[in-house]
N, C-alpha and C positions, 0 to 999 in steps of 0.2 A: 129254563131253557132245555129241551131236546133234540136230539138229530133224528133225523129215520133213515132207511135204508139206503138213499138214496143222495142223503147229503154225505154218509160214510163213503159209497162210493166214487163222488164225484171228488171228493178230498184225496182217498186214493189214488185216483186218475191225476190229479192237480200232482200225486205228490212222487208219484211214476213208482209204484206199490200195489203187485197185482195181488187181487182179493179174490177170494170166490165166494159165490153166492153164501155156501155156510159157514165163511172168515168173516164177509161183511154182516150178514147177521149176528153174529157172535161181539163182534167188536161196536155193533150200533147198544146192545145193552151193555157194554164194558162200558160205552162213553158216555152213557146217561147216567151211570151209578157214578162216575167221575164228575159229571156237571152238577149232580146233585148235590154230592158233595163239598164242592168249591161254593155252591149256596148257600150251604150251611154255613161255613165261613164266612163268606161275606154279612149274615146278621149277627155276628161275634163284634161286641162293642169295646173298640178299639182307643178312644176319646182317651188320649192323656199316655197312652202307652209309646213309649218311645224306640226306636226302630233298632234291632239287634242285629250284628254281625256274625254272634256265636252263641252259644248256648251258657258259656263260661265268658264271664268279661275277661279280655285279654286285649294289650296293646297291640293293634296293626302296625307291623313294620314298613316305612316308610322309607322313600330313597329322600339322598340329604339332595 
């Protein structure tokens, strides 16, 4: 998936974040190297691994 010039702008607009033509261009290749990204991930085979809270196992404190 990519965005172009134009779906950054309209997200900006949506998100009341004024851009200018050389913010939106700048930020349409920030978010493609981000979407690529998160692509990569998603072919990271996950099967059997079980969902972490922390990096260190530690008890979540809980109200009684």
């Amino acid at each position: 998936m990519s965005v172009d010039l134009d779906t950054v702008k309209r997200v900006a607009r949506l998100s009341r974040i004024a851009v200018t033509e050389e913010e939106a261009g700048r930020m349409t290749g920030e978010l493609n190297v981000l979407l690529g990204f998160v692509e990569q991930l998603s072919e990271a085979d996950v099967e059997g691994v079980e969902p972490m809270t922390s990096v260190i196992p530690i008890a979540m404190r809980k109200r009684e």
